[in-house]
PDB file of N, CA, C and O in Angstrom, chain B, residues numbered from 101:
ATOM      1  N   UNK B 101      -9.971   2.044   1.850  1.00  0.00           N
ATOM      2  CA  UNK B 101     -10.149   1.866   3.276  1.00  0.00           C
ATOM      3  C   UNK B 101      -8.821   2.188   3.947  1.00  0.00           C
ATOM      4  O   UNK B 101      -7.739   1.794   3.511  1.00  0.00           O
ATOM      5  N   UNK B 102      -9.012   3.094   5.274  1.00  0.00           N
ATOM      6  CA  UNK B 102      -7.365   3.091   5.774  1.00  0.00           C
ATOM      7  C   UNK B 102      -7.922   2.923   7.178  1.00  0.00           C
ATOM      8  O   UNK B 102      -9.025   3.087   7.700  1.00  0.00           O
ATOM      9  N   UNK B 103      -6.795   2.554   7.553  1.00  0.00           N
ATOM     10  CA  UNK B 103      -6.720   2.523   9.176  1.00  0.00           C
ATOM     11  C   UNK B 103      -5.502   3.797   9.902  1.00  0.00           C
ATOM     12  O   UNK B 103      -4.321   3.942   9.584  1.00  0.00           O
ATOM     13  N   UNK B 104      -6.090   4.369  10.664  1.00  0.00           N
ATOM     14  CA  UNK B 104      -5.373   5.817  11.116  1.00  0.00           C
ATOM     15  C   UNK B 104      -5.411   6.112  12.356  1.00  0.00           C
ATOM     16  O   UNK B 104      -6.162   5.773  13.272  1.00  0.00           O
ATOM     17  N   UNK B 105      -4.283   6.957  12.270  1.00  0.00           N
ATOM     18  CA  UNK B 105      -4.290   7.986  13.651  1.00  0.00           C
ATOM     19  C   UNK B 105      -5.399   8.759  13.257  1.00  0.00           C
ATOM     20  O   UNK B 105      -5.864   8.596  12.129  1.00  0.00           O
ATOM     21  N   UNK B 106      -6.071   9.895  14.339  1.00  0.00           N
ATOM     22  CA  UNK B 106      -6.568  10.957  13.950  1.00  0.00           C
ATOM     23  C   UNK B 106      -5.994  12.072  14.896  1.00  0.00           C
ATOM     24  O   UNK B 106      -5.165  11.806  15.766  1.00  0.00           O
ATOM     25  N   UNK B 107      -6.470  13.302  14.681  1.00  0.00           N
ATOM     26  CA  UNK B 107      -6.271  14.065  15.571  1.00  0.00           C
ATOM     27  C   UNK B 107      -7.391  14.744  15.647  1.00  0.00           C
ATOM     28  O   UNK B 107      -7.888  15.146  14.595  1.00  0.00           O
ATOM     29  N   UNK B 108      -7.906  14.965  16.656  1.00  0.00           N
ATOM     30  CA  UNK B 108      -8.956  15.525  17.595  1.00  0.00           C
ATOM     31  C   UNK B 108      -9.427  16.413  17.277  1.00  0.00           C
ATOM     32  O   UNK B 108      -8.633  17.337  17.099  1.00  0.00           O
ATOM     33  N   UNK B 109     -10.492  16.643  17.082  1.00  0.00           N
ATOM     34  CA  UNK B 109     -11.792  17.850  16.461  1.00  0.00           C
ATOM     35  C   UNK B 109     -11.490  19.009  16.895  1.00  0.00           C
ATOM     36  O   UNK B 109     -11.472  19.987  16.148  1.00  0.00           O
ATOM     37  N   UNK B 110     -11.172  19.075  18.332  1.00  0.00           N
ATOM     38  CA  UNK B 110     -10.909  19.937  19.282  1.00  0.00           C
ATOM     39  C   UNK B 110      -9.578  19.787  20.151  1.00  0.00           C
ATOM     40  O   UNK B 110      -9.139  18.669  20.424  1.00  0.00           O
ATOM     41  N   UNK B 111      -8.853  21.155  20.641  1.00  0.00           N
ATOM     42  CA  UNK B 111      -8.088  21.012  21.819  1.00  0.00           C
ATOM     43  C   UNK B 111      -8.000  19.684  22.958  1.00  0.00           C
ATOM     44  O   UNK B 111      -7.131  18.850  23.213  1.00  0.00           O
ATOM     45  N   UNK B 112      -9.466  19.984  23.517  1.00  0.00           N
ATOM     46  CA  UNK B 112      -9.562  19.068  24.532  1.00  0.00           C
ATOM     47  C   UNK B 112      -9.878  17.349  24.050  1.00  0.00           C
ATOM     48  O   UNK B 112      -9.311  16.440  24.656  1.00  0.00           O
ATOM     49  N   UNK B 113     -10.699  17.112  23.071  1.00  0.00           N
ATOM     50  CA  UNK B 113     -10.891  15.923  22.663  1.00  0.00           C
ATOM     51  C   UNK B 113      -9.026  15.573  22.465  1.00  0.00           C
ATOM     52  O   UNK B 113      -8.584  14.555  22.998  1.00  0.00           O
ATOM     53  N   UNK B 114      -8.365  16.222  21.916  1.00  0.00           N
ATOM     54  CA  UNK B 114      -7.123  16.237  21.380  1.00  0.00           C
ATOM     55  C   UNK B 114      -5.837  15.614  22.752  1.00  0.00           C
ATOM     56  O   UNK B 114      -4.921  14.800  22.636  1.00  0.00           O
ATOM     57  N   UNK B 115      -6.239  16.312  23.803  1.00  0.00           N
ATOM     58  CA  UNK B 115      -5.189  15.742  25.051  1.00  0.00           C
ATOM     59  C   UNK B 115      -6.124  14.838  25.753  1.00  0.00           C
ATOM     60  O   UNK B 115      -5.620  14.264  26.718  1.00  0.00           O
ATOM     61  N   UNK B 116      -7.672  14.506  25.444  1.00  0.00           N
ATOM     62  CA  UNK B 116      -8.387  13.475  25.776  1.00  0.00           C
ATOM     63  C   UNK B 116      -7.328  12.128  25.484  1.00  0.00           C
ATOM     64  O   UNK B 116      -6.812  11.275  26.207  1.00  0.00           O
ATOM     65  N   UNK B 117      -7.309  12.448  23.967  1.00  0.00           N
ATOM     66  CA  UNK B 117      -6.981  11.040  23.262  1.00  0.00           C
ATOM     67  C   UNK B 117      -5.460  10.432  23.549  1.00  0.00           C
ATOM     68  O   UNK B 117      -5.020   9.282  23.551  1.00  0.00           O
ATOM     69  N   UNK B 118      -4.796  11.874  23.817  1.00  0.00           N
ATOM     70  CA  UNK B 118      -3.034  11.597  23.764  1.00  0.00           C
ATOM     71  C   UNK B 118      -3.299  10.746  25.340  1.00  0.00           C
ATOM     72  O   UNK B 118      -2.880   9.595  25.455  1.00  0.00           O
ATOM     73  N   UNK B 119      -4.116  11.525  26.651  1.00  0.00           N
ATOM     74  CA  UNK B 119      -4.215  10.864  27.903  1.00  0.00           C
ATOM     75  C   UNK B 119      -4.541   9.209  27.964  1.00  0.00           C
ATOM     76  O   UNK B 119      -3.750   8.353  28.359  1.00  0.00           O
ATOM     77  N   UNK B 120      -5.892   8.986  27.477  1.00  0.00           N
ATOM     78  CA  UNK B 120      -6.416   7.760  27.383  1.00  0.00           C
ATOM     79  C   UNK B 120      -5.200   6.975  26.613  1.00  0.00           C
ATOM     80  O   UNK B 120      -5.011   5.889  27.162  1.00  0.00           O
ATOM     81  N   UNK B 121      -4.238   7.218  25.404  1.00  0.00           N
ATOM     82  CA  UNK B 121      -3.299   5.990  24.569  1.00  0.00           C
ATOM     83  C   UNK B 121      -2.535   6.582  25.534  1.00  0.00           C
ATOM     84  O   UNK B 121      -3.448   7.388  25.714  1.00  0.00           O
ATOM     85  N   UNK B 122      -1.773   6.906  26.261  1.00  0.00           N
ATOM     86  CA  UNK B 122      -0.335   7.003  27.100  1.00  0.00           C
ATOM     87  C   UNK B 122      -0.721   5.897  28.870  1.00  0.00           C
ATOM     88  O   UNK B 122       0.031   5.198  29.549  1.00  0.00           O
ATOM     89  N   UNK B 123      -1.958   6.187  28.995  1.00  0.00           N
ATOM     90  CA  UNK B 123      -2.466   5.634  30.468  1.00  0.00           C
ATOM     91  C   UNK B 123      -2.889   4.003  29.739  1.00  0.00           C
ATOM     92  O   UNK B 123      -2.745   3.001  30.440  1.00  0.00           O
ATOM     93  N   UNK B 124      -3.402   3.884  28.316  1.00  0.00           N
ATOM     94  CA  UNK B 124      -3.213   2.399  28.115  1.00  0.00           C
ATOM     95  C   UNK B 124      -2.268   1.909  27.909  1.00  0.00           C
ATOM     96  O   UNK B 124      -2.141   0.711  28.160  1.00  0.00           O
ATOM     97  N   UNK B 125      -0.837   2.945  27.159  1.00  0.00           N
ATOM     98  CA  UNK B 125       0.300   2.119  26.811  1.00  0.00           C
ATOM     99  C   UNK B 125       0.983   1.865  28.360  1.00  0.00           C
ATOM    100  O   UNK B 125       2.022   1.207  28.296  1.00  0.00           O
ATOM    101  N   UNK B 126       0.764   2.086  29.104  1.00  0.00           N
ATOM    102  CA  UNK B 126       0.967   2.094  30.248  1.00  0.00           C
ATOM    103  C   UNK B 126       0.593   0.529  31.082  1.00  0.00           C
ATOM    104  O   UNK B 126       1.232  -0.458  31.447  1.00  0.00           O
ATOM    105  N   UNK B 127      -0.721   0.963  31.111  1.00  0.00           N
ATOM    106  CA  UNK B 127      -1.757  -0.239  31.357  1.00  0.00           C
ATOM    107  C   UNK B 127      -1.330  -1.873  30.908  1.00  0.00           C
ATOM    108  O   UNK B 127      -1.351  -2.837  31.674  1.00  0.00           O
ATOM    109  N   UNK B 128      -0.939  -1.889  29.438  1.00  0.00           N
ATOM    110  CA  UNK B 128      -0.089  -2.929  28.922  1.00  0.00           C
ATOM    111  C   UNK B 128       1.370  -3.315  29.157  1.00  0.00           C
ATOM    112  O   UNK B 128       1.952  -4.267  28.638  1.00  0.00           O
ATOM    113  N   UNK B 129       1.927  -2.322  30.120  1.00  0.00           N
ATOM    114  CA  UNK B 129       3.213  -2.745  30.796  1.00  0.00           C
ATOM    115  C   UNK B 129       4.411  -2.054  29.592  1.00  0.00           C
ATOM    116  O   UNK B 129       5.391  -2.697  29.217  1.00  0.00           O
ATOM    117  N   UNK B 130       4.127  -0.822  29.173  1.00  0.00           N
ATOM    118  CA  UNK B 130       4.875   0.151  28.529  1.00  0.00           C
ATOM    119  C   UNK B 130       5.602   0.888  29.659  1.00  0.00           C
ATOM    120  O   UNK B 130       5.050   1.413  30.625  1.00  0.00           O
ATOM    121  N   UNK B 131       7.103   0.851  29.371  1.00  0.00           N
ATOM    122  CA  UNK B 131       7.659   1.772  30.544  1.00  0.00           C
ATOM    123  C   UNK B 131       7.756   2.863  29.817  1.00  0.00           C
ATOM    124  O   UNK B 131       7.562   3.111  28.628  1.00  0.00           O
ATOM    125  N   UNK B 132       8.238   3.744  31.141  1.00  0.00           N
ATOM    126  CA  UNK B 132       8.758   5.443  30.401  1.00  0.00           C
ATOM    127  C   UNK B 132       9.649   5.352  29.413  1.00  0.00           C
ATOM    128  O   UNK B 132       9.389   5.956  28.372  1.00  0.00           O
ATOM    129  N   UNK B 133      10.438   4.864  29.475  1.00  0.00           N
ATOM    130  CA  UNK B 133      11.379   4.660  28.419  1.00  0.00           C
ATOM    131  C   UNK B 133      10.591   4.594  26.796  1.00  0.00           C
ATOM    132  O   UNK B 133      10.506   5.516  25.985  1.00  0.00           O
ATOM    133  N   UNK B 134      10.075   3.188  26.668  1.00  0.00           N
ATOM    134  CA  UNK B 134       9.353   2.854  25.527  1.00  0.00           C
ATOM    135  C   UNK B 134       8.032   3.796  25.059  1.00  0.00           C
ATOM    136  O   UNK B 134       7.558   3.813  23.922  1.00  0.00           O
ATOM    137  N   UNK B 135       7.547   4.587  26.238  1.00  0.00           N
ATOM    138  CA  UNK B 135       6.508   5.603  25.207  1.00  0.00           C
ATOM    139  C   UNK B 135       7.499   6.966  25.387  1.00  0.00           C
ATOM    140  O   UNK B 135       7.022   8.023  24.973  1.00  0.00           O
ATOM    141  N   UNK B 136       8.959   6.998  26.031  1.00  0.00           N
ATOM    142  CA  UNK B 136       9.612   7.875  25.729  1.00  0.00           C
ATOM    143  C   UNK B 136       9.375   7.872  23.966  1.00  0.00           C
ATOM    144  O   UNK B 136       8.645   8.530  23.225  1.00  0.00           O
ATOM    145  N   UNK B 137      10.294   6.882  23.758  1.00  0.00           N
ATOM    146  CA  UNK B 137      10.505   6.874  22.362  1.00  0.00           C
ATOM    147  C   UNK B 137       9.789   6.835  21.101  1.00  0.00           C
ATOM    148  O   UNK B 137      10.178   7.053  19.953  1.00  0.00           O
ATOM    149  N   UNK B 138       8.276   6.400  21.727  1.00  0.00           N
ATOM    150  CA  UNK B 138       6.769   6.359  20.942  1.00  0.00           C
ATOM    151  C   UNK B 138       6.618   7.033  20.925  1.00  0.00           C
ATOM    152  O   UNK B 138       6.144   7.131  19.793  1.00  0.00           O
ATOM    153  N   UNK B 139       6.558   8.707  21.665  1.00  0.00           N
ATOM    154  CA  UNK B 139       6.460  10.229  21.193  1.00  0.00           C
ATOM    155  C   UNK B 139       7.251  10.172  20.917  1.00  0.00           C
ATOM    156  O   UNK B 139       6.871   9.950  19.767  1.00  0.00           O
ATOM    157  N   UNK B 140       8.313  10.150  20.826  1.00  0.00           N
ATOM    158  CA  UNK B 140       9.398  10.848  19.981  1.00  0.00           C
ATOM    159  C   UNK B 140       8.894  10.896  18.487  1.00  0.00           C
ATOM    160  O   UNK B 140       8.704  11.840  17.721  1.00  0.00           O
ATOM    161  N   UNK B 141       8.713   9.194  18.319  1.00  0.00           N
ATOM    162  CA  UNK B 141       8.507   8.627  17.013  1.00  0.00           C
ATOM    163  C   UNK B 141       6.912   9.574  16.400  1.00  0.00           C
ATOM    164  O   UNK B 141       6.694   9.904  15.235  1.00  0.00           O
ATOM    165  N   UNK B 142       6.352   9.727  17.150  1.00  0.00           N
ATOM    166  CA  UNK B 142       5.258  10.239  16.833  1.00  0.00           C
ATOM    167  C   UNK B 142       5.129  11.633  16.863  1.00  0.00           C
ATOM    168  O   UNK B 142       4.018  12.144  17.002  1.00  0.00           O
ATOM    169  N   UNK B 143       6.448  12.502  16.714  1.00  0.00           N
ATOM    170  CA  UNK B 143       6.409  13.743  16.345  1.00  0.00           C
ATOM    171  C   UNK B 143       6.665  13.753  14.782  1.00  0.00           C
ATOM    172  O   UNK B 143       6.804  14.842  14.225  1.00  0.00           O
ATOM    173  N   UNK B 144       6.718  12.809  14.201  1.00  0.00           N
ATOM    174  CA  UNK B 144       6.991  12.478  12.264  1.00  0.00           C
ATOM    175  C   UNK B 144       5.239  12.638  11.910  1.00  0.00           C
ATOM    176  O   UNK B 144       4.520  12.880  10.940  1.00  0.00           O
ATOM    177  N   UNK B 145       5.147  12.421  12.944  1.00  0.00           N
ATOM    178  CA  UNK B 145       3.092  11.993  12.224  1.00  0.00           C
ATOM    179  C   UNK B 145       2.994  13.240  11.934  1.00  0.00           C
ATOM    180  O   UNK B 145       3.571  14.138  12.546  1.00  0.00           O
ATOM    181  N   UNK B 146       2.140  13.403  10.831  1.00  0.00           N
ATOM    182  CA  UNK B 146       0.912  14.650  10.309  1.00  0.00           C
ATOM    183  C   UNK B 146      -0.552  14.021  10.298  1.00  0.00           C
ATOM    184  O   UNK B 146      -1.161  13.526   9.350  1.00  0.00           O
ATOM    185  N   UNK B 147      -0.948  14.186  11.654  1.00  0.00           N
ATOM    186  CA  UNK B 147      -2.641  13.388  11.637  1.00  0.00           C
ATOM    187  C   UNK B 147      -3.522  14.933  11.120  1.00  0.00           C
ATOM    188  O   UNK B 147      -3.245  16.132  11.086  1.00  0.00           O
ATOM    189  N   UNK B 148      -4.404  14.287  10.856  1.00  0.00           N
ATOM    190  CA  UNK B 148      -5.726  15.060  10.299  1.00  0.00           C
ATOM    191  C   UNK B 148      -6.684  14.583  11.276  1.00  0.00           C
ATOM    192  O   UNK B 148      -6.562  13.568  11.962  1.00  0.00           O
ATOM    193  N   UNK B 149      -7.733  15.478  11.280  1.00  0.00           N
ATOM    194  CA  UNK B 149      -8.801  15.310  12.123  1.00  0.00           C
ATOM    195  C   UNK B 149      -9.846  14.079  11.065  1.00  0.00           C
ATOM    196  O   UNK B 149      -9.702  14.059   9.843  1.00  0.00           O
ATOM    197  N   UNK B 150     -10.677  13.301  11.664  1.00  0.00           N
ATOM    198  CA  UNK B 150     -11.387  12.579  10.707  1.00  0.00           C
ATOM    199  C   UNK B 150     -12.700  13.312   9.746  1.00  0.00           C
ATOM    200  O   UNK B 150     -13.327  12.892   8.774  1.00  0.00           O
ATOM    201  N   UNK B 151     -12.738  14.100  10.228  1.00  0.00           N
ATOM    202  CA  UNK B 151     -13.832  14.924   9.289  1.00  0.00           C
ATOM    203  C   UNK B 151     -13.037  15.173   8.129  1.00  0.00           C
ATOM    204  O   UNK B 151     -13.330  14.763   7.006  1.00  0.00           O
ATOM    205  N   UNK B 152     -11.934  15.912   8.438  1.00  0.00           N
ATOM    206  CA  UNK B 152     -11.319  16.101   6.922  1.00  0.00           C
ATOM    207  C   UNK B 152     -10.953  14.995   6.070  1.00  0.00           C
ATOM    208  O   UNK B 152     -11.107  14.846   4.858  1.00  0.00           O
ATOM    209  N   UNK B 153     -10.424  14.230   6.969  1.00  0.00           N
ATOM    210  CA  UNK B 153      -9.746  12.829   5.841  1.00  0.00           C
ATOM    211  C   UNK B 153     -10.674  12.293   5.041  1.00  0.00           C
ATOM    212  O   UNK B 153     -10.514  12.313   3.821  1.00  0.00           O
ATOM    213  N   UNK B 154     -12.270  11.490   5.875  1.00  0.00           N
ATOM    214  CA  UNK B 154     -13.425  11.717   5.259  1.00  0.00           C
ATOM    215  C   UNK B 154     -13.771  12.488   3.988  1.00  0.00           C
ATOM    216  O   UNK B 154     -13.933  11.899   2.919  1.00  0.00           O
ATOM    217  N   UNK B 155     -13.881  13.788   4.111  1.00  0.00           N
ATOM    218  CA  UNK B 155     -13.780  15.257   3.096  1.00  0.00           C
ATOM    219  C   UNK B 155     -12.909  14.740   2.149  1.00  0.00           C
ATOM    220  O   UNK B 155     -13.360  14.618   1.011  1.00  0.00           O
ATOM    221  N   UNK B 156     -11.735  14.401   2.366  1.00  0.00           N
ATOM    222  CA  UNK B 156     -10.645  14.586   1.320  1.00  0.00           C
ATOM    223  C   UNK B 156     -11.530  13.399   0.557  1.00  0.00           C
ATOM    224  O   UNK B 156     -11.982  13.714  -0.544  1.00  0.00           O
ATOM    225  N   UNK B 157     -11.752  12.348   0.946  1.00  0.00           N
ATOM    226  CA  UNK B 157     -11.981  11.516  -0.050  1.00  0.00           C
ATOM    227  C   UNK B 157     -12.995  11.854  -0.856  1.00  0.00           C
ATOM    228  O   UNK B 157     -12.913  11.761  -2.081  1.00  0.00           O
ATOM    229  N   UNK B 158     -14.222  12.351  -0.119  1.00  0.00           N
ATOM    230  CA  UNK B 158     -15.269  13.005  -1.065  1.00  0.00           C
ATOM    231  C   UNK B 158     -14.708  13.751  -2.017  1.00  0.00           C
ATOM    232  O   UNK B 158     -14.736  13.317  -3.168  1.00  0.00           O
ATOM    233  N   UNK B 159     -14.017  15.159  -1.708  1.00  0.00           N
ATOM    234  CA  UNK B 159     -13.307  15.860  -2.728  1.00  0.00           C
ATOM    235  C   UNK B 159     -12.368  14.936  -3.871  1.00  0.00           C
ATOM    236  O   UNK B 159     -12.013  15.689  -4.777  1.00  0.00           O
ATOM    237  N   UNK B 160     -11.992  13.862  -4.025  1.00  0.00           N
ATOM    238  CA  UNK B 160     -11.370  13.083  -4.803  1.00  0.00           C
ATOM    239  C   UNK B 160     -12.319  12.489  -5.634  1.00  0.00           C
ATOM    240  O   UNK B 160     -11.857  11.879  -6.599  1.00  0.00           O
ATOM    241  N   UNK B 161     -13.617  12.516  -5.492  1.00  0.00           N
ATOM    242  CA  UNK B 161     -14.425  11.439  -5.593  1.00  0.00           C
ATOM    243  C   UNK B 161     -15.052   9.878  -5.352  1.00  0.00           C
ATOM    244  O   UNK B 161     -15.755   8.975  -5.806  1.00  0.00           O
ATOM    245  N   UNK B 162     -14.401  10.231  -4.518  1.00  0.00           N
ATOM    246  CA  UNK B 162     -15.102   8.493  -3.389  1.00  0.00           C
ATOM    247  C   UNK B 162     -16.874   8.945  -2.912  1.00  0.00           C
ATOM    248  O   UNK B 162     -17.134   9.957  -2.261  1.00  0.00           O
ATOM    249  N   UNK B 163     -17.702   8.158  -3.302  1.00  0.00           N
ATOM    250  CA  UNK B 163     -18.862   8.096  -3.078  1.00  0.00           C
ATOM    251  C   UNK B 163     -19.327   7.542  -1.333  1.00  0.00           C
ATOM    252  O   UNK B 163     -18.752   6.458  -1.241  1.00  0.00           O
ATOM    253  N   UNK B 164     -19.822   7.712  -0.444  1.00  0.00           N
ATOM    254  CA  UNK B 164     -20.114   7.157  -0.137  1.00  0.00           C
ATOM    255  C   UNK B 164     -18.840   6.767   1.578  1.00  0.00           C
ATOM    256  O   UNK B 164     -18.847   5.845   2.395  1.00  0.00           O
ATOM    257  N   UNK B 165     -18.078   7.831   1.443  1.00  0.00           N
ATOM    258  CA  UNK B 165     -17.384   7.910   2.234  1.00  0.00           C
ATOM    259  C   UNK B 165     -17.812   8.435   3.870  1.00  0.00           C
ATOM    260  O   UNK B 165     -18.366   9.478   4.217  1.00  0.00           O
ATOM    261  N   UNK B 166     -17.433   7.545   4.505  1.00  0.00           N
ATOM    262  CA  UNK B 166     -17.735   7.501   5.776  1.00  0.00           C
ATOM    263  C   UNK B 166     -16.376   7.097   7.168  1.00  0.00           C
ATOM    264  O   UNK B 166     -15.240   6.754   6.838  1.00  0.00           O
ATOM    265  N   UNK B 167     -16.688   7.196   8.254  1.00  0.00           N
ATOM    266  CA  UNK B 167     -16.236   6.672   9.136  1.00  0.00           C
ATOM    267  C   UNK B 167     -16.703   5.176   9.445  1.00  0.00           C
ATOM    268  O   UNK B 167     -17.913   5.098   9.656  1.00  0.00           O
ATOM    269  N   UNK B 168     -15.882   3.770   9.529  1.00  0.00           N
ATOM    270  CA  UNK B 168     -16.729   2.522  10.113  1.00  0.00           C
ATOM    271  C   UNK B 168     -16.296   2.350  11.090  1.00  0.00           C
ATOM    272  O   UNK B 168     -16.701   1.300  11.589  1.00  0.00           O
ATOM    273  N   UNK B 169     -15.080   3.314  12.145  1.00  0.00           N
ATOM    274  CA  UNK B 169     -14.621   2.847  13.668  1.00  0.00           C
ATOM    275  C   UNK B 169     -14.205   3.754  13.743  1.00  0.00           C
ATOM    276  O   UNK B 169     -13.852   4.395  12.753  1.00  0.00           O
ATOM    277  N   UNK B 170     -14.058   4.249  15.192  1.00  0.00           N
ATOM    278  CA  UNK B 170     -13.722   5.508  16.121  1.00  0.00           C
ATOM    279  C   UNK B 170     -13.938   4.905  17.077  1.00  0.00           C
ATOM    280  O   UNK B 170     -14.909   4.462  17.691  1.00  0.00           O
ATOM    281  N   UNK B 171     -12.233   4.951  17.188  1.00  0.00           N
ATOM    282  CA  UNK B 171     -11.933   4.634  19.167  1.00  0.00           C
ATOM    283  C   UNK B 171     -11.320   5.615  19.418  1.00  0.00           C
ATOM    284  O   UNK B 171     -10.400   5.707  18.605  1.00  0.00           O
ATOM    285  N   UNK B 172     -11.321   6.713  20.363  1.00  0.00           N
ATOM    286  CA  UNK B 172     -10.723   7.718  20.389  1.00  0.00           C
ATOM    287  C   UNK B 172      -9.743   8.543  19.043  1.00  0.00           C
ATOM    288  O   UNK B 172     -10.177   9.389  18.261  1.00  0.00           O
ATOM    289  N   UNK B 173      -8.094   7.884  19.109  1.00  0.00           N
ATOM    290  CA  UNK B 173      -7.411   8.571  18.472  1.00  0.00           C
ATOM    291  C   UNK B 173      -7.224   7.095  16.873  1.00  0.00           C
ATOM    292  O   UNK B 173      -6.340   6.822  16.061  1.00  0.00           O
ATOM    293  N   UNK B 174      -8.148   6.740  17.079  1.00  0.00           N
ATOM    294  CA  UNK B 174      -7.682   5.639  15.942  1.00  0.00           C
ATOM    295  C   UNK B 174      -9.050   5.727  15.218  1.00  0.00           C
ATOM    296  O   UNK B 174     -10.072   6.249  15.664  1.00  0.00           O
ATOM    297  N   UNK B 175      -8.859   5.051  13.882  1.00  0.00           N
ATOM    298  CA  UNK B 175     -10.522   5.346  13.252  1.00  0.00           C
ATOM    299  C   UNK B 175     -10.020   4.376  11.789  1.00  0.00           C
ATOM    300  O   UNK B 175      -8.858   4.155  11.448  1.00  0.00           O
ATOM    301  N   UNK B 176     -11.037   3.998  11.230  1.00  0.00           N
ATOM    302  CA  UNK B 176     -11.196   3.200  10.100  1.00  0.00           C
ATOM    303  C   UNK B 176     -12.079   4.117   9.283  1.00  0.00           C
ATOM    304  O   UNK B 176     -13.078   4.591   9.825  1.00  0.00           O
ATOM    305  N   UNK B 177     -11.790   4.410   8.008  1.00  0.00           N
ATOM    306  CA  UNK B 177     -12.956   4.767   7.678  1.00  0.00           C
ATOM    307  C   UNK B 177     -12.694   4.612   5.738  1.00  0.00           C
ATOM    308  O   UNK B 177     -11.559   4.206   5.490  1.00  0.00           O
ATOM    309  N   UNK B 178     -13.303   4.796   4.850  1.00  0.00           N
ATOM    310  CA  UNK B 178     -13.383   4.482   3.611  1.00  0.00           C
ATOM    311  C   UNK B 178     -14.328   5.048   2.704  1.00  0.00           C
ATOM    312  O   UNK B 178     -15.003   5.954   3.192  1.00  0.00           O
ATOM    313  N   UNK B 179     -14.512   4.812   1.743  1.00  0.00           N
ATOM    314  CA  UNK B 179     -14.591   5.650  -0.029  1.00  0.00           C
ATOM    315  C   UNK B 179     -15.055   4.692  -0.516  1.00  0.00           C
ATOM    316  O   UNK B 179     -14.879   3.630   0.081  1.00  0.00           O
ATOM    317  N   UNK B 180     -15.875   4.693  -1.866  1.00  0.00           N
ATOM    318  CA  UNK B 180     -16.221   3.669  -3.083  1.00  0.00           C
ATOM    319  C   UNK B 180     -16.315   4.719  -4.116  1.00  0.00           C
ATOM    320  O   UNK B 180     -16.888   5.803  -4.005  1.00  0.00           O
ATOM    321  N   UNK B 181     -15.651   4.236  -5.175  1.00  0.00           N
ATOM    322  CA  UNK B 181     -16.027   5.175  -6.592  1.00  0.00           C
ATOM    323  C   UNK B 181     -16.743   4.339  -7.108  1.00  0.00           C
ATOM    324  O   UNK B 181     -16.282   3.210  -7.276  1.00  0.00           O
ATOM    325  N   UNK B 182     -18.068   4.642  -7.507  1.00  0.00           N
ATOM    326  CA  UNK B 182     -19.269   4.267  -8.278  1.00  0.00           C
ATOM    327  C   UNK B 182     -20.262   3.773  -7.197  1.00  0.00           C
ATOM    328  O   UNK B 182     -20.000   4.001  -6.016  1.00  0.00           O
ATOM    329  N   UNK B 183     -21.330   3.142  -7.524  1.00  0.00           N
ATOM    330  CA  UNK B 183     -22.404   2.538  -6.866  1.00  0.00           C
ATOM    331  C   UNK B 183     -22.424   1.145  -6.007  1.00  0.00           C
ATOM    332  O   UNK B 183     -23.314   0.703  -5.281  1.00  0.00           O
ATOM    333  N   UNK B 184     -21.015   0.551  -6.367  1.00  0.00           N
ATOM    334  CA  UNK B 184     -20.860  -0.982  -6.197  1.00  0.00           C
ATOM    335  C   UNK B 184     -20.836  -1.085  -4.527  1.00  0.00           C
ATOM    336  O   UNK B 184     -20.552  -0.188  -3.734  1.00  0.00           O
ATOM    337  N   UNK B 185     -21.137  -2.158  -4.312  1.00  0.00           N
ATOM    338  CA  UNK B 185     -20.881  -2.698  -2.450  1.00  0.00           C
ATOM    339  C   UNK B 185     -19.174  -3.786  -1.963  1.00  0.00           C
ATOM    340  O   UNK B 185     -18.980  -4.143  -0.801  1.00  0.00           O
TER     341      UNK B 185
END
């Protein structure tokens, strides 16, 4: 199971998601300064889109791999090897 960034299927879903987390970090009383430095920090990331990360696990062999949350740029999602719950 991981909990993640993603990056956007598409272009536009893609500056959807960066708009909506910059106007909430905002919303929560983030100044310029502090999401100055939250992009900054977030030019280290290598996000994947969730279809692939998904994929990757299938290709590893995780059974059963899915998405269980998608909020815009964040997502939960997970794998099982074998049949078990």
């Amino acid at each position: 199971m991981n909990a993640e960034q993603i990056l956007g299927e598409t272009e536009w879903q893609q500056k959807l998601y960066e708009e909506l987390h910059l106007n909430g970090a905002r919303a929560l009383g983030s100044d310029e300064e502090e999401i100055r430095v939250a992009k900054e920090r977030m030019t280290y990331d290598q996000c994947a889109t969730l279809s692939d990360q998904v994929a990757w696990l299938r290709e590893i062999g995780f059974q059963h791999a899915d998405s269980f949350f998608h909020s815009f740029r964040f997502a939960v999602y997970a794998g099982w090897k074998g049949e078990r719950l």
